[in-house]
N, C-alpha and C positions, 0 to 999 in steps of 0.2 A: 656774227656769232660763229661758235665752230661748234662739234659735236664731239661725242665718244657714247660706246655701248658701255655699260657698266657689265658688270661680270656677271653669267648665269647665277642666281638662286639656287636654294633648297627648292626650290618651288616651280625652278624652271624661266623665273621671269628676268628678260631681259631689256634692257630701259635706257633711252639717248637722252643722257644731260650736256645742256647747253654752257659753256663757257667761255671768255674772255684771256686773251694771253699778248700780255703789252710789257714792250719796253725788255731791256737785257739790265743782267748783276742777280743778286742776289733773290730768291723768291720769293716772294710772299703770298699767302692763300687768301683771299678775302672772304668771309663765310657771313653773308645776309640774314636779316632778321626776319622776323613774322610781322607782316605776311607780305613784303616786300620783295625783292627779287635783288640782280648784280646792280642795278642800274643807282639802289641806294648807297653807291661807292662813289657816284660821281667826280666829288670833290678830294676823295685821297686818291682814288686813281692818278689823277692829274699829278697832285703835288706828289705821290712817291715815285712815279716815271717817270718826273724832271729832276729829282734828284736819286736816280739811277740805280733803281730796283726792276726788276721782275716783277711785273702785279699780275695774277692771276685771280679771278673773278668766276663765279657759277651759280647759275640758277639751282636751287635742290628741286629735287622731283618732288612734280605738283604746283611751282612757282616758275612764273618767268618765261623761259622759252622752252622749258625741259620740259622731258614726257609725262604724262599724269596719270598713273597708276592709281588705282582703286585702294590697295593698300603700301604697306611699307613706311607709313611716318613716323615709328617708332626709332628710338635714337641709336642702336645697334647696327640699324638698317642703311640709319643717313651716315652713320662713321663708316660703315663698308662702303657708302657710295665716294664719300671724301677720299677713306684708302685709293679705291680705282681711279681718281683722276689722281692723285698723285702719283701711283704707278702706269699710269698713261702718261702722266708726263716724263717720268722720269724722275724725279724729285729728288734732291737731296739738299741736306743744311735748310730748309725752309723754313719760314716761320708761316706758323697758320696763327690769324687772326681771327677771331669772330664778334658777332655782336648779336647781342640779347640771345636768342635762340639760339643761334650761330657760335655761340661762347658752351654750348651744350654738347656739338658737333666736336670741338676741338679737347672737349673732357674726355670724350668718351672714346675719341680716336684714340687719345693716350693711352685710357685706359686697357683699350684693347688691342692698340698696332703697337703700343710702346713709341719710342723717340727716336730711335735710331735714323730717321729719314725728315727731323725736327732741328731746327735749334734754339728755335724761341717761341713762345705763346705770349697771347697778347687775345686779354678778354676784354671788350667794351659793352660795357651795360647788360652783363649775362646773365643769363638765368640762373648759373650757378652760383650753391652747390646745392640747392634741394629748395623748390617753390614751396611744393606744399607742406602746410600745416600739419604734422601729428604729432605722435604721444615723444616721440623722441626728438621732435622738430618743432617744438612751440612757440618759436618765432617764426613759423611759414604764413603764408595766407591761407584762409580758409579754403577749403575745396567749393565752396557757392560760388565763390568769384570766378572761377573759373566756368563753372556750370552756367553760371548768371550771362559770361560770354559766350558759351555757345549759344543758348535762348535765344540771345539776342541777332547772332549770326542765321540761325534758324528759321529766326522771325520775318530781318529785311536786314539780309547781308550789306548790299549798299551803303543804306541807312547807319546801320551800326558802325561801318568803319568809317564813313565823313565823320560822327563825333570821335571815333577811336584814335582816327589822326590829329586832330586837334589836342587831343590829349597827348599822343607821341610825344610836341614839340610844344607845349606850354604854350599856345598860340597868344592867345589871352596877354602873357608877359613878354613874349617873344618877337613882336611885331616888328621890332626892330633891328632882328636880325634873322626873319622869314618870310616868306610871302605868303600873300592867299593861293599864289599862282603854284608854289611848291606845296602845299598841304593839297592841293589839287590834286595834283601830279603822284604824290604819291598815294592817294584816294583810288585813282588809274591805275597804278599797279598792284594794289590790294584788291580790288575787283578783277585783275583778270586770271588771279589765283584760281589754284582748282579749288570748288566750295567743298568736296571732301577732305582734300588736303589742309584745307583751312580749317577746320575741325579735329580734325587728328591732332594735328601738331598742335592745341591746344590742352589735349589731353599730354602729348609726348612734352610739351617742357613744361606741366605745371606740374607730373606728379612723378617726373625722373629723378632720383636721388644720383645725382652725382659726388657723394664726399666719398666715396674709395678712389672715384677717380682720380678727383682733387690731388688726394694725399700721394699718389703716385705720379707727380708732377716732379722729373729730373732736371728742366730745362729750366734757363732765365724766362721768365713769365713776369708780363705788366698787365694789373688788373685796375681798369680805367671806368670813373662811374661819375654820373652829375648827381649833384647831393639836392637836387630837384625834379630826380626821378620820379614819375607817379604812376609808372607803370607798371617798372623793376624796383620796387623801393633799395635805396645802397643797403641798408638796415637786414634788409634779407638775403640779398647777395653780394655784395661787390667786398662790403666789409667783413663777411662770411668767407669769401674766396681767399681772400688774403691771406686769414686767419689759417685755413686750411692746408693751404700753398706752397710746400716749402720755400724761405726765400722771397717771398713774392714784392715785386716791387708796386705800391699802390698809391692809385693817384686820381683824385679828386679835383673835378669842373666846377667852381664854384657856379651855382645856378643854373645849372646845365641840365634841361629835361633827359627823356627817355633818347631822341633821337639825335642826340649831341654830334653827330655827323653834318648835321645841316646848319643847326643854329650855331653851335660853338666850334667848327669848324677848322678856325685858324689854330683855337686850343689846342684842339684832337690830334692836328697834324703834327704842331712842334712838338708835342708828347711823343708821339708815335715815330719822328725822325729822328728823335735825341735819344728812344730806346732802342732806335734798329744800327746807329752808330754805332753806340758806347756797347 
């Protein structure tokens, strides 16, 4: 792993995220979901750095190997930390990718760094454009479910994410194309989250409204969802992004749970290498 300081605060605070930086051409961002870290890129890492990308990978603060600050997991916060690695690396023409949470990160950056240092987005299984349910949003989910997963995290952190990952990846129907060994595995990386940050960021993408950001989307964008989601229903997001998106090129896993990186896999990658060609 390598490191970088992110940028002093209003606040003073200053924070080392952990990062990955493989392979030459083109760049791409990888942006992890909840409450997982870089390591659930395994399988595109590989396939986009043998066919001749820049993959760029990071823990967000609070996950993975990054520092873990008491606060900061609100989504203004995690797009200023995304800007500083980009401008630590240098970046330009990139595409940032995200997935589920991580598709929240890449809204709001737009929303607030703009594109200029962008060429392409690409959302898989995002939270956006707006989780929760209200008066203006009556297809969201209710705000219990939300509350109903901290309780539960509250309760027996542990406990709660062994069933939380089985739900990820539709274990149940998915058997044959994941293991007990990989629903393990990433059991192990959701426990060694910070248990603050695991809470925060449960309020920061269930009740962030992202549709301004959406709509100020200049770039080619692929918004990528399994229509077996039971986590991110598509119904609330994926077919909402689209909609919202100018442009937006949209594309459907048939059967494909929440963590379509593992199970559907080979899908995700030919999608994902015939949008970063063309």
């Amino acid at each position: 792993m390598k490191f970088f300081k992110t940028k002093t605060t209003e606040k003073g605070e200053n924070i080392q995220l952990a990062y990955q930086d493989y392979g030459e051409g083109k760049p791409i961002v990888l942006i992890h979901g909840w409450p997982l870290s870089h390591k659930m890129w395994e399988y595109q890492i590989s396939a986009l750095v043998s066919s001749g990308y820049r993959v760029i990978t990071y823990d967000r603060r609070g996950f993975g190997e990054s520092d873990r600050p008491w606060n900061g997991y609100d989504y203004d916060t995690l797009a200023s930390d995304l800007n500083d690695l980009i401008e630590h690396l240098d970046l330009s023409e990139a595409v940032l990718a995200g997935f589920s949470m991580g598709g929240g990160e890449v809204a709001r950056f737009i929303g607030n760094y703009g594109s200029s240092k962008i060429s392409k987005a690409i959302l898989i299984s995002a939270v956006t454009p707006f989780m929760l349910k209200t008066d203006d949003n009556p297809e969201g989910v209710d705000k219990s479910v939300f509350e109903g997963m901290k309780a539960g995290i509250e309760k027996d952190r542990p406990g709660f994410m062994k069933e939380f990952g089985k739900g990820f990846v539709n274990f149940d129907e998915n058997k044959n194309r994941i293991s007990e060994a990989q629903v393990d595995f990433n059991w192990n990386i959701a426990c060694h989250a910070s248990p603050k940050a695991t809470l925060d960021c449960i309020d920061a993408f269930g009740t962030t409204d992202f549709r301004v950001d959406c709509r100020n989307f200049d770039i080619p964008t692929l918004v990528i969802h399994g229509n077996a989601d039971n986590i991110v229903p598509i119904e609330v997001s994926g077919a909402r992004s689209k909609d919202l998106i100018p442009n937006a090129e949209f594309k459907i896993i048939e059967n494909a749970p929440h963590g379509l990186m593992m199970t559907h896999k080979v899908e995700l990658n030919e999608i994902l290498l015939d949008f970063l060609r063309n």
